[in-house]
C-alpha positions as CSV (number, residue, x, y, z in Angstrom):
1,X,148.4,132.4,93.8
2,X,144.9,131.1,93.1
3,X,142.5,130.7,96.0
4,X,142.5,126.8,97.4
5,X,138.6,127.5,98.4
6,X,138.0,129.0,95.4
7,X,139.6,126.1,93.2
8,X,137.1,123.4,95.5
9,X,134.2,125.8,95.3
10,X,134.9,125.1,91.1
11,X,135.4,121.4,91.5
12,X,132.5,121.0,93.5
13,X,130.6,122.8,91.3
14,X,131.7,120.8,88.2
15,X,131.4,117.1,90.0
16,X,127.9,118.2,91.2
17,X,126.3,119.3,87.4
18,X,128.5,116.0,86.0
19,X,125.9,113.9,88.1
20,X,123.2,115.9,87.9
21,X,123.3,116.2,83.9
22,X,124.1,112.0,83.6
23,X,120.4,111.8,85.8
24,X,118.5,114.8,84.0
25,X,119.3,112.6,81.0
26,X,116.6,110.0,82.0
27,X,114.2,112.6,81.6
28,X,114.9,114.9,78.9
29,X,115.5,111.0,76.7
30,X,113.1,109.2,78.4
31,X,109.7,110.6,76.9
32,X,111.4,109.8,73.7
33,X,113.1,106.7,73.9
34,X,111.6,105.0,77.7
35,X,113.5,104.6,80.5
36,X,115.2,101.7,79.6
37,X,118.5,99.8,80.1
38,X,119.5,101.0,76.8
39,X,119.1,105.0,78.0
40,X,120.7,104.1,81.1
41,X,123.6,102.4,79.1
42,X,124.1,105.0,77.0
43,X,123.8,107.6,79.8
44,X,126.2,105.7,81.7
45,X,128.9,105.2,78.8
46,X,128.4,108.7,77.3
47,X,129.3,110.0,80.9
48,X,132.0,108.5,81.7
49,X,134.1,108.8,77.8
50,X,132.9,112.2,78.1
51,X,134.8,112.7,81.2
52,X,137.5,110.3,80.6
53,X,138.5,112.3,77.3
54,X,138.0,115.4,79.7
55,X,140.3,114.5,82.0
56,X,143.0,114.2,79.3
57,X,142.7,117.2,77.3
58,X,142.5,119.0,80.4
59,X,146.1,117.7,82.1
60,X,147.6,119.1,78.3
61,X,145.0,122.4,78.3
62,X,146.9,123.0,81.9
63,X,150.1,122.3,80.8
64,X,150.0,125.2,78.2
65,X,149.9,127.6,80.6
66,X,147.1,127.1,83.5
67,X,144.9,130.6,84.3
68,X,142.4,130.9,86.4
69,X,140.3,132.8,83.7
70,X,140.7,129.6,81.0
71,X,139.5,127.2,84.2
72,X,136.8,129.3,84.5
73,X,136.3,129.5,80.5
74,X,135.8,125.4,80.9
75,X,132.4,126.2,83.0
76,X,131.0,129.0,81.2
77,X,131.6,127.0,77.8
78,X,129.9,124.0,79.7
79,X,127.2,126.4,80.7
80,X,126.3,127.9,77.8
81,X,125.9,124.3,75.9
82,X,123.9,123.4,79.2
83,X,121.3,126.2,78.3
84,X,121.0,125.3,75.1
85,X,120.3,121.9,75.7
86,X,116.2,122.4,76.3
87,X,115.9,123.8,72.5
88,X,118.4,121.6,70.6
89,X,116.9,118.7,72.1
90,X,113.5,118.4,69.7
91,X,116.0,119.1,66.7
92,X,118.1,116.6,67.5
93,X,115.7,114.0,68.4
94,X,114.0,114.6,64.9
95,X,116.8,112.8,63.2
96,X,118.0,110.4,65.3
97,X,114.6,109.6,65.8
98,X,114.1,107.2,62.7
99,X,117.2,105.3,63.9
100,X,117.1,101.8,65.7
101,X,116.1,102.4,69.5
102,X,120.0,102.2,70.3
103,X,121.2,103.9,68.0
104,X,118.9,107.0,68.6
105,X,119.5,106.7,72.3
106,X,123.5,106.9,72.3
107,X,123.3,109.2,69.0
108,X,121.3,111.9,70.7
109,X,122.7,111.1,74.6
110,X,126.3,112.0,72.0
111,X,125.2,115.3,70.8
112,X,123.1,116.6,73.7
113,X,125.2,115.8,77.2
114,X,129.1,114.8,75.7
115,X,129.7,118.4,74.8
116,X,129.2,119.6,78.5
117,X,130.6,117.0,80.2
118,X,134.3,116.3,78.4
119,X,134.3,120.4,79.9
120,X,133.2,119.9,83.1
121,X,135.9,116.5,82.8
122,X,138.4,118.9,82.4
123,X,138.3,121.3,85.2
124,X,140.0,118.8,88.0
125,X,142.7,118.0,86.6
126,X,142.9,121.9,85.3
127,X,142.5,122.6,88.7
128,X,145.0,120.4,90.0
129,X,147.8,122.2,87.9
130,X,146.5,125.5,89.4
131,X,146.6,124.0,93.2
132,X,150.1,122.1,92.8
133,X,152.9,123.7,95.1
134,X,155.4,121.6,94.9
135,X,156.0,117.6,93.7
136,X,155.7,116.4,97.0
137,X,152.1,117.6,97.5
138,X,150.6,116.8,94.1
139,X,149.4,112.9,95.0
140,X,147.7,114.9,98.0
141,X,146.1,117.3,96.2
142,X,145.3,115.3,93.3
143,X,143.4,112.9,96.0
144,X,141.9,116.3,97.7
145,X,140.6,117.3,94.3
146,X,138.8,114.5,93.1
147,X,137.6,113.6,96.6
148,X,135.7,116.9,96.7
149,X,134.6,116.5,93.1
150,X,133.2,113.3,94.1
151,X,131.7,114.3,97.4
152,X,129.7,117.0,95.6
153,X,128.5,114.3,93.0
154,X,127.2,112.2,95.1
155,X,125.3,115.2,97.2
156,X,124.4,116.2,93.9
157,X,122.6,112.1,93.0
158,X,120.8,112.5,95.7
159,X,119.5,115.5,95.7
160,X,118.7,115.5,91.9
161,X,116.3,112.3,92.5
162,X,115.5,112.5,95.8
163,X,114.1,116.3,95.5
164,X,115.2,118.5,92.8
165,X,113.5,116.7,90.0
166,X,110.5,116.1,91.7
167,X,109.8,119.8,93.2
168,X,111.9,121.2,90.6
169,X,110.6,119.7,87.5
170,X,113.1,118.6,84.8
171,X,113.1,122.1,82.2
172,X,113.4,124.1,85.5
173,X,116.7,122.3,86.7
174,X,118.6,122.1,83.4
175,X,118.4,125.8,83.2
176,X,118.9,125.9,87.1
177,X,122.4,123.7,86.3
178,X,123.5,126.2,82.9
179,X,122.7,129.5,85.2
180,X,124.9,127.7,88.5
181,X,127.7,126.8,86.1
182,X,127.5,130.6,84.4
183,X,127.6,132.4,87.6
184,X,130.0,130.5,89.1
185,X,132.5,130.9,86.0
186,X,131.5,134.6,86.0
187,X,132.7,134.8,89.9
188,X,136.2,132.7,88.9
189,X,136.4,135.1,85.9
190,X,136.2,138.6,88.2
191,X,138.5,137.0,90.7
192,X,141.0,136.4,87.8
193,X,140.4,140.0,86.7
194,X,141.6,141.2,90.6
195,X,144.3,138.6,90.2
196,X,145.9,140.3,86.6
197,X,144.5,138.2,84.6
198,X,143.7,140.0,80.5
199,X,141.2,142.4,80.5
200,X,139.3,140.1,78.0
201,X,138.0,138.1,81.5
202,X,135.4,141.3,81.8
203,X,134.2,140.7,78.6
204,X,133.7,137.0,79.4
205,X,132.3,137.3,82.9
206,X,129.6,140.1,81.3
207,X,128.9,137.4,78.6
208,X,128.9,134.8,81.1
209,X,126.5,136.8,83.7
210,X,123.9,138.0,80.2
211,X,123.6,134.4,79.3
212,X,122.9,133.7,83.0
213,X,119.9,136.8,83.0
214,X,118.3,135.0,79.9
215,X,118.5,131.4,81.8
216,X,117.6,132.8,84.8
217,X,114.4,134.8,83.0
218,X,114.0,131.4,80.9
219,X,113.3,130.0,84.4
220,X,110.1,132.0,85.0
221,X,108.5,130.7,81.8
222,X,109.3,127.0,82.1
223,X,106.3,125.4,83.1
224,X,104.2,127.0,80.6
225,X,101.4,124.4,79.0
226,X,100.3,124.4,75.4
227,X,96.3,123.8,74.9
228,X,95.8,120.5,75.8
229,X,98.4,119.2,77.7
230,X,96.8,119.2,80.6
231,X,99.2,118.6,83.3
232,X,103.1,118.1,82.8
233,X,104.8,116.7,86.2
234,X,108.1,115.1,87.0
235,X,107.2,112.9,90.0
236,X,110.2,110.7,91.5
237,X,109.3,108.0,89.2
238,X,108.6,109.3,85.9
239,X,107.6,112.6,83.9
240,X,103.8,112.6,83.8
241,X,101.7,113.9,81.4
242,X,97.8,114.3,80.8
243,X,96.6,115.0,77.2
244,X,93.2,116.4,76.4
245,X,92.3,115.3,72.9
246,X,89.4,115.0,70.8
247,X,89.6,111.1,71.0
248,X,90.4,111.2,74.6
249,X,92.0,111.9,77.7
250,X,95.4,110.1,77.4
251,X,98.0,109.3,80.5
252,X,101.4,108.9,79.3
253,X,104.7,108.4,81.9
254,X,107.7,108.9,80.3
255,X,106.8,109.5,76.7
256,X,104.4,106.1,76.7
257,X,100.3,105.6,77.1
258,X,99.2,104.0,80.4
259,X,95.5,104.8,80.3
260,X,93.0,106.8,77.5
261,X,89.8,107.2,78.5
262,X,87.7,108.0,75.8
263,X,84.1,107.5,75.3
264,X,83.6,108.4,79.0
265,X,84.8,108.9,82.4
266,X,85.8,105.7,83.4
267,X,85.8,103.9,80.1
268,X,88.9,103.3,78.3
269,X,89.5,102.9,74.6
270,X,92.6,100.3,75.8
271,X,91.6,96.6,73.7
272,X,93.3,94.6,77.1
273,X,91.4,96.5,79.0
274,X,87.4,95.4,78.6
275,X,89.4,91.3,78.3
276,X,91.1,92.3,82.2
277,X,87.4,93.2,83.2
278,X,86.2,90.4,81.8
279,X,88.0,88.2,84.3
280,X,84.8,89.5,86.7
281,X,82.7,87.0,85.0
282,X,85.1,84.0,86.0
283,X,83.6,84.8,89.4
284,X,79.8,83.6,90.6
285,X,79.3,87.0,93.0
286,X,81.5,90.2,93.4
287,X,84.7,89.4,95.6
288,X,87.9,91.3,96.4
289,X,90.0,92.4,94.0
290,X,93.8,93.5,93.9
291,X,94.8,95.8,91.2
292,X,99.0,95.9,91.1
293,X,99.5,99.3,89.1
294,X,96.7,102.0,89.1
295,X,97.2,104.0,86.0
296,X,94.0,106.3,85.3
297,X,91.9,104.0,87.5
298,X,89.5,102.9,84.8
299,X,89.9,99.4,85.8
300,X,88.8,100.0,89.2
301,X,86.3,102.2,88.5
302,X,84.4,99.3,86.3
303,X,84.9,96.6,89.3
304,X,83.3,99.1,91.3
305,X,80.7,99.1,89.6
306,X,80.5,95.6,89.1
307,X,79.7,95.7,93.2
308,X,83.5,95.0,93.8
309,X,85.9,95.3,96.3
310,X,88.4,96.7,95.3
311,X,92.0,97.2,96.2
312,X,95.1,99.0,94.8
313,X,98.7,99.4,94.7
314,X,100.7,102.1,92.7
315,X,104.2,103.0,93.5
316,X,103.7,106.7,92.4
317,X,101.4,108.9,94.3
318,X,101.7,111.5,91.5
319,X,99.5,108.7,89.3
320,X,97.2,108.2,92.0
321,X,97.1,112.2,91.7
322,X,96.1,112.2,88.2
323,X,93.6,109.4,88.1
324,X,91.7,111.5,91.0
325,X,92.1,114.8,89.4
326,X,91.5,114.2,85.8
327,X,90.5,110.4,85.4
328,X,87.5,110.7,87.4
329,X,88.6,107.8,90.1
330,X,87.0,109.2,93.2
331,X,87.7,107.9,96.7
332,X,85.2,105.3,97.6
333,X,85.7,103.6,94.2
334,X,88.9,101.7,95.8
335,X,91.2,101.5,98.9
336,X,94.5,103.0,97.5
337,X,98.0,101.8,98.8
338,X,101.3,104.1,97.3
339,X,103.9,100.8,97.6
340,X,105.6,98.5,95.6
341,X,103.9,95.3,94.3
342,X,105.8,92.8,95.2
343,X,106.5,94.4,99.0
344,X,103.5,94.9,99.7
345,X,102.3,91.3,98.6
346,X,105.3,90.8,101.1
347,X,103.9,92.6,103.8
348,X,100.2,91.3,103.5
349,X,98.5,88.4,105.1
350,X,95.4,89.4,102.9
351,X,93.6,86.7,100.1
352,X,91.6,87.8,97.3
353,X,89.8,86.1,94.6
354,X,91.1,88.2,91.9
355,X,94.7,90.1,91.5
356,X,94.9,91.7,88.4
357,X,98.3,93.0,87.6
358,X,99.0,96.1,85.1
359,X,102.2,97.7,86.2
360,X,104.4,99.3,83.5
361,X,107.3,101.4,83.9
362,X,108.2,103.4,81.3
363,X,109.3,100.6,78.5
364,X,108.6,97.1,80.0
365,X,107.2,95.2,83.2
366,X,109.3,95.8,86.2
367,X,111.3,92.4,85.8
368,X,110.6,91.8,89.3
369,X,106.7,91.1,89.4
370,X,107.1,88.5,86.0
371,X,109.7,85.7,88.3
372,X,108.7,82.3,89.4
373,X,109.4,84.1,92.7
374,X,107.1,86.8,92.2
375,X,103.8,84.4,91.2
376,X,104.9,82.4,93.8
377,X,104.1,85.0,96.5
378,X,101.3,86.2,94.0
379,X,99.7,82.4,94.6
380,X,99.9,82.9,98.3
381,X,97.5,86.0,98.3
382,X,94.8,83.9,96.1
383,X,91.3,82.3,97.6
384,X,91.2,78.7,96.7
385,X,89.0,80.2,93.5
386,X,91.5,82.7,92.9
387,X,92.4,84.0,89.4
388,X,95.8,86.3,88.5
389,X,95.7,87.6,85.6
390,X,98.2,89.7,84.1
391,X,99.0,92.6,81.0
392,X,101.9,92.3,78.7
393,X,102.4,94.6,75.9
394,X,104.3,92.4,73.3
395,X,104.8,92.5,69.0
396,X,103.0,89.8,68.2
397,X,100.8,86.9,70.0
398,X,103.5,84.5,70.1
399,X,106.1,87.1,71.5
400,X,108.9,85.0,73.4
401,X,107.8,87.6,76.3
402,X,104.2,86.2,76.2
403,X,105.5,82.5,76.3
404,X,108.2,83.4,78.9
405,X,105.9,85.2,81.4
406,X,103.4,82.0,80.7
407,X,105.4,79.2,81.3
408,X,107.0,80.7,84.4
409,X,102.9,81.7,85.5
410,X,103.1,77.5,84.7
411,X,105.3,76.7,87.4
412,X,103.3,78.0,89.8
413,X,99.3,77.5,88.7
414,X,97.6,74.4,87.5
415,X,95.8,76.7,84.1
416,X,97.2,79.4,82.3
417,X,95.5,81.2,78.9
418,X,96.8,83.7,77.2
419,X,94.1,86.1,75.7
420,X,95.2,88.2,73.0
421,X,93.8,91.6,72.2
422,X,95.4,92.6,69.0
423,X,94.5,92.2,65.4
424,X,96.4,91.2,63.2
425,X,98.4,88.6,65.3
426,X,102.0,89.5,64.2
427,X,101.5,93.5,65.1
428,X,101.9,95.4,68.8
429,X,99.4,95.6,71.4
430,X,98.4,93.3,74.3
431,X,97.8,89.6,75.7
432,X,96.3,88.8,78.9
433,X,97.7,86.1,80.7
434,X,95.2,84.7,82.7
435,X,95.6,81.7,85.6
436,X,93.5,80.1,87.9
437,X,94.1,78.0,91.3
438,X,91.3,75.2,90.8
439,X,92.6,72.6,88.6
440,X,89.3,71.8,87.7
441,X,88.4,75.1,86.6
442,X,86.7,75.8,83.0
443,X,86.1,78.5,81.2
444,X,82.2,79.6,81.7
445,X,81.9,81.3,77.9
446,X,78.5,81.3,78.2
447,X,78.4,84.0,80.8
448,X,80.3,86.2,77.9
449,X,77.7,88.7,77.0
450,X,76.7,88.7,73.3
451,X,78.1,91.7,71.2
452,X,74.3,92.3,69.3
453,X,72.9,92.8,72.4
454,X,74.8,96.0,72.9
455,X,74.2,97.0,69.0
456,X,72.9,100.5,69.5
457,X,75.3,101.4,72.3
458,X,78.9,102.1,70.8
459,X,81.0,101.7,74.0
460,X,79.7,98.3,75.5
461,X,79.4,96.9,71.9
462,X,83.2,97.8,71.4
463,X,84.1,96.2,75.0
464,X,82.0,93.3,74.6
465,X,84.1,92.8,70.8
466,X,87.0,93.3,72.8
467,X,86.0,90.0,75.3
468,X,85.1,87.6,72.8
469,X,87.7,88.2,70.3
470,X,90.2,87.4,73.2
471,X,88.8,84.5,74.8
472,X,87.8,83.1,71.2
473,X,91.9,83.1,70.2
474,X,93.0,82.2,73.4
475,X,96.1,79.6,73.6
476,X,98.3,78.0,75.9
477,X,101.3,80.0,75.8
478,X,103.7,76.5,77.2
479,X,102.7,75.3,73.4
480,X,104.4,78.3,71.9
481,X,108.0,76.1,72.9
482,X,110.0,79.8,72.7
483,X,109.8,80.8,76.0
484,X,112.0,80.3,79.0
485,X,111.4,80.5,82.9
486,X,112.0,83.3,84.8
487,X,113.7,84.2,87.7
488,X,114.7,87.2,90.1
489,X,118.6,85.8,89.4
490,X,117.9,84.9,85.5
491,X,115.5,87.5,83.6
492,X,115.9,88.6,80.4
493,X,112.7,90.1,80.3
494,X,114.0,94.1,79.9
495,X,116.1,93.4,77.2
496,X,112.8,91.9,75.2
497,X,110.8,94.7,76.5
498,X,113.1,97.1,74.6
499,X,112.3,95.2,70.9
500,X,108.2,96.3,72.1
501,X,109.7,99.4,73.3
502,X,110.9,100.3,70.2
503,X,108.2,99.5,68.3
504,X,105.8,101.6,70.6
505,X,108.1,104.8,70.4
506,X,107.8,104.8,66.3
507,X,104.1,104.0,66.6
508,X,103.6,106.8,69.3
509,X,105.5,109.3,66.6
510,X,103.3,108.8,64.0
511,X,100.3,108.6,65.8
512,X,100.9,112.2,67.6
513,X,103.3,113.3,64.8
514,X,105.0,116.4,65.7
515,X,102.3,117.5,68.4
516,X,103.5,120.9,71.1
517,X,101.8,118.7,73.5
518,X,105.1,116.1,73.8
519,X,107.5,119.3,74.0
């Protein structure tokens, strides 16, 4: 008779790596593809056929004769794919990587997590053939089964994002999951061997327990850097990585570039970026100013030396980390709140005459800070002279996300511009949306500084380029008559932030090619 701990010690095991592998997922794709709702889609549908088609070919698997030694093989199998997952990812990312966005994502979420988990799928119900006594007890243990499968998944969610990511990092864990599922199939396979079971088992448990050794020695050399990757963290939010290059110093989260600071501490080599400091000039004298997303800190550290303010809110102290440690932000350049946006515009009674607002996740704007709600509350923070003004990353000037975000800005402010950055108009990069609270505001374009006054210095000529190209094409984006307003209930803004997504991803490729420093 087969040990009833035993059998839950395995099902726990196999619920807990199910959920843990479905959330590793987001990170081993995410650098590649974003964090999207197409990764999470595909995640999410991949997991559960994976375990759906488990949980059938595991009933028949039991009904050929159940072991405890083939229940066991189910988790080293799962195991061993589980290790290799780390080095068949880059291979298999290379071709599905010129595939459309969706199709790469589900392709390679396919190959990389189905294998594991249509094993893992089929140790309950493998199990529950093992455990049965009699017909009268099998709804009861079926229920016992899966209740303590599901128990240990959802222990397993939250500590996965909650902790083990974060302290763990993401290379660390997988292997930590592969060496758990080896060990734990090498234990079922020794207490077969005591049971009766073939003498084969010994060879499998001593495979099982040398492919756990290499995992576990695997484990010691997992955080290993190439030249020039500077830093390589998996934060709560995002993986974070800082690239030292001869063009720059580039922050990416998640695979995409937030900030690259190029010419000099401080100075980015970001087009959007010199046309959001240019929204200083709007402004007689320096005021406050609120900065919603913090990246490397390069905005802030040009408002403060402008004689500003300055204010701002990131979500994830990891960035914060970064921007202090290898962006050069230093602590009096800004007052520095880890929060949300939009909940700690909620939790403020504080006014200032410019909010700037550049938070990205991984593939779009959070769809919560571009709603008619969110500018709403955005308007209540403003001086009577306020300005918002806010980042999108789009495919072309007249993206439908530029119009949407502009006409909803529209519901809430009297003026709204739209400031592109890019060159030529139908390619990716940036538009500023800028607004204002005075109706009677107008644009003071003589206070834009000249570009051959800054001829023999390379940086400020570039940034001063960068302003009067953008204000000189600037539009009203309500004329564009393709966008639509958005809401916290109604926002389609992710699934157009995929289409710039995509576009990005390919763009990123070719411009780091097939660098070690994205490994």
């Amino acid at each position: 008779m087969v040990s009833i701990p035993l059998l839950y010690f395995l099902v726990s095991v196999s619920g807990a790596s199910v959920l843990c592998l479905e959330i590793l997922g987001t990170r081993i794709l995410g650098p590649f593809f974003g964090v999207s709702l197409y990764l999470w889609s595909a995640l999410i549908t991949v997991t559960l056929a994976a375990l759906s088609l488990g949980y059938a070919l595991g009933g028949r698997y039991a009904d050929r004769g159940p072991r405890l030694s083939r229940m066991a093989g189910l988790l080293a199998l799962a195991g061993l794919w589980v290790l290799l997952v780390p080095w068949l990812k880059h291979p298999i990312l290379r071709v599905t990587g010129p595939l459309d966005l969706r199709a790469a994502v589900l392709g390679s979420a396919v190959v990389l997590f189905a294998p594991p988990l249509v094993l893992l799928g089929m140790v309950t119900p493998y199990a529950l053939r093992l455990k049965a006594r009699s017909v009268e007890r099998v709804g009861r243990d079926a229920g016992n089964l899966y209740a303590v499968s599901t128990i240990a998944s959802v222990i397993s969610a939250l500590a996965t994002g909650f902790w083990l990511i974060p302290y763990l990092g993401v290379l660390r864990l997988t292997l930590l999951v592969a060496v758990i599922l080896l060990l734990s199939a090498s234990y079922a396979f020794w207490r077969a061997r005591k049971e009766g079971a073939r003498a084969d088992a010994v060879l499998a448990a001593a495979l099982s327990l040398l492919a756990a050794l290499g995992g576990g020695a695997s484990l010691t050399h997992a955080r290993a850097l190439p030249p020039g990757l500077l830093w390589l963290h998996d934060s709560p939010y995002s993986e974070i990585r800082v690239l030292d290059r001869p063009d720059g110093t580039y922050l990416l989260l998640d695979g995409g570039v937030h900030t690259i600071a190029g010419f000099g501490m401080g100075e980015s080599h970001h087009r959007y970026v010199p046309v959001l400091e240019s929204c200083e000039l709007m402004h007689p004298t320096p005021g406050r100013m609120l900065l919603l997303g913090l990246g490397g800190g390069v905005v802030v550290q040009a408002y403060h030396q402008a004689g500003w303010k300055i204010e701002a809110v990131e979500i994830d102290p990891s960035v914060v980390e970064a921007a202090r440690q290898y962006f050069g932000l230093r602590p009096q350049d800004a007052t520095i709140v880890v929060d949300d946006a939009r909940h700690f515009l909620r939790e403020s009674n504080e006014r200032w005459d410019l909010i700037l607002v550049d938070a990205f996740g991984s593939s779009s704007i959070p769809f919560h800070l571009v709603s008619k709600e969110f500018f709403a509350l955005a308007k209540e923070h403003l001086t009577s002279q306020g300005i918002l003004a806010m980042n999108v990353e789009c495919r072309q000037w007249y993206d439908p996300l530029v119009a949407s975000v502009g006409v909803t800005m529209e519901q809430e402010f009297p003026k709204v511009w739209a400031l592109p950055t890019q060159e030529p108009p139908n390619t990716l990069g940036n538009v500023v949306l800028l607004s204002v609270m005075d109706p009677n505001f107008e644009l003071p374009e003589d206070k834009l500084p000249r570009p051959l006054d800054f001829i023999n210095d390379d940086y400020e000529h570039w940034r001063v380029v960068q302003m009067n190209h953008a204000w000189a094409n600037r539009f009203d984006p309500a004329e564009l008559n393709n966008g639509q307003i958005l809401s916290d209930d109604r926002n389609p803004v992710d699934l157009w932030s995929n289409a710039v997504n995509r576009e990005a991803r390919v763009e990123l490729r070719e411009f780091f090619g097939d660098s070690p420093l994205l490994r």
